[in-house]
N, C-alpha and C positions, 0 to 999 in steps of 0.2 A: 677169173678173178678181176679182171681190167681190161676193157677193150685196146684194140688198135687205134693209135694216134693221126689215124687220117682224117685229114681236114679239108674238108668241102671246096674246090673254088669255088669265088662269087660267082663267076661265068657260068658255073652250073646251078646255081640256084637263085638266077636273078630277081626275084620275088623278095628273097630273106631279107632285105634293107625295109621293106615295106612292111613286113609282119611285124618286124619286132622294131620298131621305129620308136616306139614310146618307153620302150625297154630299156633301162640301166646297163651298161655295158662297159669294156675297156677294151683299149688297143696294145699290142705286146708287136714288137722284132719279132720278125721271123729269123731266125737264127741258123746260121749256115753250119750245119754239121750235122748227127745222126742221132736217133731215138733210145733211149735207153729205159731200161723198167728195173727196179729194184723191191723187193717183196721175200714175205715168208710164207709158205703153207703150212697152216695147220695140221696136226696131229692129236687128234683128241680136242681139246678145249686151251691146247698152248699153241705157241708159234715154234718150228722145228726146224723144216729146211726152207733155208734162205737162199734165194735163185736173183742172179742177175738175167737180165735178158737183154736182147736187140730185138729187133721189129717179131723175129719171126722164130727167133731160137730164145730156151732156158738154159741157161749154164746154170748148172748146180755146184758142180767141182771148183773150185779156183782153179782158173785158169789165165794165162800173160795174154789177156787182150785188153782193150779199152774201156768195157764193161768191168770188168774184176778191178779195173787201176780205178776205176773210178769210185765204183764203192769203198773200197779201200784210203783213200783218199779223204773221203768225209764223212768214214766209219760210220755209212748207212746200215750196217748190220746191226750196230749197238745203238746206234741211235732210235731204232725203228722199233729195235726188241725194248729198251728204257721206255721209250715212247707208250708202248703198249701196256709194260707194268705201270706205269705212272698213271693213265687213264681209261685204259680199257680198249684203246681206238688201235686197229693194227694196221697202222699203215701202209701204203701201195705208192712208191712214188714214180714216177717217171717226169722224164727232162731231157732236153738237149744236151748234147755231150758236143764240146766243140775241143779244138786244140789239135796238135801233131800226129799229122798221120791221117786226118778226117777232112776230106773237101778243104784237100790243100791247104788248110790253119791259116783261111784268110785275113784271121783278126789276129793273126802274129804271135799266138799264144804258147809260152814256152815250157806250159807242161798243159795235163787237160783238165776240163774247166767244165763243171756242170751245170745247167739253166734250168729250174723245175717247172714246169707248166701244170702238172694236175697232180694231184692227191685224192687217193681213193682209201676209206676204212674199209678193209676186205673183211671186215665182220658185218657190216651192214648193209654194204656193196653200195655203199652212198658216195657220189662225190664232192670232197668241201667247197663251198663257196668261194670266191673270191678270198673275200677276209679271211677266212679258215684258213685258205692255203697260205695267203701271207704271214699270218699269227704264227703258224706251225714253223714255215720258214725260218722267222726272224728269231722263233725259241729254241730251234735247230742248230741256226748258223747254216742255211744251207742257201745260196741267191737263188733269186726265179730270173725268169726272162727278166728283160728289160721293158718295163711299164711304158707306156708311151702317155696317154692319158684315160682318164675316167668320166664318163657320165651319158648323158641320153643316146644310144647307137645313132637315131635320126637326126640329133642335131651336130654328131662328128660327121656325121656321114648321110646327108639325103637321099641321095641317090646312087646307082652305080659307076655314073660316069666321077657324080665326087668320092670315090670309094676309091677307083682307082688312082684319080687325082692325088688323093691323100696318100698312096703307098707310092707315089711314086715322087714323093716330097719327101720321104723320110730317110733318114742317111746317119752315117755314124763317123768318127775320125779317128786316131790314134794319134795323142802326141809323145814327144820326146821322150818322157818318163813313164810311158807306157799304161798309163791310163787310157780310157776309150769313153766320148761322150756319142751313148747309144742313142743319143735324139738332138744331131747338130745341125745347127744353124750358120749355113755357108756363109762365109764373108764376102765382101765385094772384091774382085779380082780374084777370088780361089777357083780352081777349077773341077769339076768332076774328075774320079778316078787319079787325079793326080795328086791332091791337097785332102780330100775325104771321096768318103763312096758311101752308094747307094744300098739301101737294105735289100735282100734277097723277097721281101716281102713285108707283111704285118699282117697279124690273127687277130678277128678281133671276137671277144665273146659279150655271152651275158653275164653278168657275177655270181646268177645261180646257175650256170650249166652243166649238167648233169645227164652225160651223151648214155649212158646206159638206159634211164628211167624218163627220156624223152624232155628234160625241162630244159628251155632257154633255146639258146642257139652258138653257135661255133663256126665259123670259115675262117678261109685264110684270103688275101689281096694279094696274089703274084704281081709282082714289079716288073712287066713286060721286057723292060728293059734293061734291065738287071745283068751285071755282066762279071765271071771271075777275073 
């Protein structure tokens, strides 16, 4: 119904910055926590059972893991099934699940928290655009990753040495009131890891990518130096 969420390093496909160079794109956080899929299978011409998953298992049953808190949570069951009466489109979502209990809740979060990266119609096994996902998002209520910026891949990014350049410039903070600015701008005398920290990475794609049916492109920028 939806592939696996593995993402290319650049490292292994040093070419990609060159192919798709005049290509529309964005850059998104890579977001320090664990993959999640939410979805229904069909029975006949409706949607029936509803499965949570992680990378590699489908829970069917409710069950007390961080998968089931999380649907439950932003009542992706009814949203998805409403979703599908309201237009016909039976959505496939998957995101990063961050928060307690997952890669140490570096971002301090005090219950768990979902990122959406892709949306797939498991009717027509398409996956939405950029815009699509954001639209569905914002008529959901449900966040995506944190956007970094939008527009030409070659002119964010020329090369691979600026590719990494760039991920390893990018950083996020928490302040007092517990808000989080996912794209900060160090101050003068702040210091790494002590005042903010660095992103675990950045993804960056095309705005049509669509890893099933081969369009566009998708990697991720490991931040070499990246540290918990």
């Amino acid at each position: 119904i939806i592939s696996k969420s593995d993402e290319t390093t650049i490292q292994n496909c040093k070419t990609i910055i060159e192919r798709f160079a005049k290509s529309e794109g964005y850059t998104s956080c890579k977001m320090e926590g664990q993959s999640g899929t939410y979805l229904f299978e069909m029975k006949g011409k409706k949607p029936a059972f509803f499965y949570v998953c992680s990378r590699n298992i489908a829970y069917k049953a409710k069950c007390d893991n961080a998968y089931w808190k999380i649907a439950q949570k932003y009542d992706l069951k009814n949203k998805i099934y409403d979703y599908w009466k309201k237009t016909g489109k039976l959505l496939v979502i998957q995101g990063e699940q961050v928060g307690p209990g997952i890669q140490e809740n570096i971002y301090g979060f005090e219950d768990l928290q979902l990122f959406v990266y892709k949306i797939v119609d498991a009717i027509t096994k398409k996956q939405l655009s950029f815009d699509e996902m954001m639209s569905v998002c914002a008529e959901l209520d449900l966040p995506t990753v944190p956007i970094i910026e939008r527009g030409i891949i070659g002119e964010i990014m020329p090369d691979i040495d600026a590719a990494v350049e760039y991920a390893e410039k990018k950083y996020w903070k928490k302040f007092a009131d517990g808000t989080i600015d996912y794209n900060y701008t160090p101050k003068a005398g702040e210091k790494l890891w002590k005042d903010y920290c660095q992103h675990e990475g950045v993804v960056v794609r095309t705005t049509n990518f669509d890893k099933d049916t081969g369009i566009g492109c998708s990697f991720k920028i490991q931040n070499i130096d990246y540290q918990v």
